[in-house]
Residue, then its C-alpha position, 0 to 999 in steps of 0.5 A: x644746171x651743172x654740177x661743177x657750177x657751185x663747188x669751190x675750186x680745188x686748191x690747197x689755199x683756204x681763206x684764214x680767219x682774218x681779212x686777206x689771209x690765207x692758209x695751206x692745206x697739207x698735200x694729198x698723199x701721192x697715189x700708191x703704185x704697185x712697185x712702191x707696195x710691192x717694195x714695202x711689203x719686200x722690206x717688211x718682210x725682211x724686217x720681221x725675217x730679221x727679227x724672227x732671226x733675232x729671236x730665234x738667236x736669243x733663245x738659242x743663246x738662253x739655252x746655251x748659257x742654261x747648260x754651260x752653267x749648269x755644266x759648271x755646276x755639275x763639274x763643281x760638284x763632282x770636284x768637290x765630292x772627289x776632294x771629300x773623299x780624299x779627305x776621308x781617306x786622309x783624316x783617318x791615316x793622318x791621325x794614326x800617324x800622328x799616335x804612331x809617331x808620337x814621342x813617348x814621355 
């Protein structure tokens, strides 16, 4: 006996639960070609290229902003230890002028 005798046909109409009704089956995916992996691989490729770019810029910017920070920090600092001693130098002058130029009564 042939085989092919007793399957069904294969069509993408399926009887439905009811009499005369029928439903559709979703198409087969088309078979892949060489050409079309080959293009998906190139563009996944160059989406995690751009995304290890991504990364790479987020990092350099962390590092970037952590320095110009602290730069800022430390200019801060130096400026205020330069105004305090100026003022150190000013407070003790300024008080001897002060009982130099004091009127006498």
């Amino acid at each position: 006996m042939d085989a092919r005798r007793w399957q069904r046909p294969r069509c993408r109409e399926v009887p439905g639960p009811f009499p005369h009704s029928t439903a559709l089956r979703a198409r087969p995916p088309k078979e892949q070609t060489i050409e079309n992996f080959a293009s998906a691989q190139r563009r996944e490729e160059k989406e995690l290229e751009y995304a290890n770019l991504l990364k790479l810029y987020a990092q350099y910017r962390h590092v970037n902003e952590w320095q110009k920070h602290n730069e800022q920090k430390w200019l801060r600092s130096a400026l205020q230890r330069k105004v305090d001693a100026a003022m150190r130098e000013y407070l003790p002058g300024a008080d001897e002028r002060r009982e130099r130029y004091q009127p006498r009564s």
